[in-house]
N, C-alpha and C positions, 0 to 999 in steps of 0.2 A: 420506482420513484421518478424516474426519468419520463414518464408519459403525463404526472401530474405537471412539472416545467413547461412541456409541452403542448400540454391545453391551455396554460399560462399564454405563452407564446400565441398560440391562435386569438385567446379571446383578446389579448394584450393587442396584438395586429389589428384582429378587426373592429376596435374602437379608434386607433389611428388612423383608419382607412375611414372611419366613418369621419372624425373630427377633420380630417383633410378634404373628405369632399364636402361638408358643409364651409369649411373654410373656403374651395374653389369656388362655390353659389356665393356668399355674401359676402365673403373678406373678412371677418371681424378674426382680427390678432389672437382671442384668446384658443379659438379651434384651433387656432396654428400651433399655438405654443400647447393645447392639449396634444396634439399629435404628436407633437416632439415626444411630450414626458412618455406620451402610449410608446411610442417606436422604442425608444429608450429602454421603456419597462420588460418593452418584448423580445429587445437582444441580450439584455440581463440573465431575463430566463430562458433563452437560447441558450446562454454559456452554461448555464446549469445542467439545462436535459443535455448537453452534450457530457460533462462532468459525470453524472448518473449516468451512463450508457445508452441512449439513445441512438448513435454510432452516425456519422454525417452523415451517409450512401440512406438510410431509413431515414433518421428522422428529419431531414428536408426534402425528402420524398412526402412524408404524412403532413409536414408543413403545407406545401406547397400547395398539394392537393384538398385538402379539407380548406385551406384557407380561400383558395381560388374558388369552390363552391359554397362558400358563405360569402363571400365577396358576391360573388354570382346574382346569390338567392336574396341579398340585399339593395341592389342594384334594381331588383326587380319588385321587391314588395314595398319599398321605401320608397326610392327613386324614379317611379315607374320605368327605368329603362327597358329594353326589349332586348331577347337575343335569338338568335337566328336558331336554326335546326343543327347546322354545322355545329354553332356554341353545345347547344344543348346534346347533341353528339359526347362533344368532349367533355361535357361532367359525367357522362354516364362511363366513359373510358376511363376518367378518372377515379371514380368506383371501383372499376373492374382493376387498377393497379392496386387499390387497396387495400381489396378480398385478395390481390395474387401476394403485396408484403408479408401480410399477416399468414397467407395460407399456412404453413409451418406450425404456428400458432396457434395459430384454431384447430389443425388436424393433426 
């Protein structure tokens, strides 16, 4: 039950993260205040997937990381921004924490 909160959480993040950088580009009030409600929505569901067993030390480990490469990969298809070799480096290391959280899990 705890990994459903938790995609809550991500998708909940990465629409604040979008409504705040369209707010950064043009200023219009209501991206702001959508980002609010999104952050809002997204720590809500944080207290949850923690409540269902998520466990801190995990699930802002899976946070971070999955969110940091949608964050990434947004930046990039939307926004045209660019990231270096280094960046792209660190999603792929990002990855490889995720295969080693779950290892257990999987095998």
């Amino acid at each position: 039950m705890w990994i459903i909160f938790l995609i809550l959480v991500i998708v909940f993040e990465m629409a604040a993260d979008v409504m705040s950088k369209e707010w950064s580009l043009n200023g219009r009030s209501w991206f702001l205040i959508g980002g609010l409600i999104f952050y809002l929505a997204s720590n809500l569901a944080w207290l949850f997937s923690l409540k269902y067993g998520s466990g801190l030390a995990r699930g802002i480990s899976i946070f971070s990381v999955i969110s940091a490469i949608l964050a990434i990969m947004i930046g990039i298809i939307f926004y045209k921004e660019q990231i270096t070799r280094l960046q792209g480096a660190g999603m792929v290391l990002g990855l490889i924490s995720l295969i080693l959280i779950f290892w257990e899990d999987l095998f």
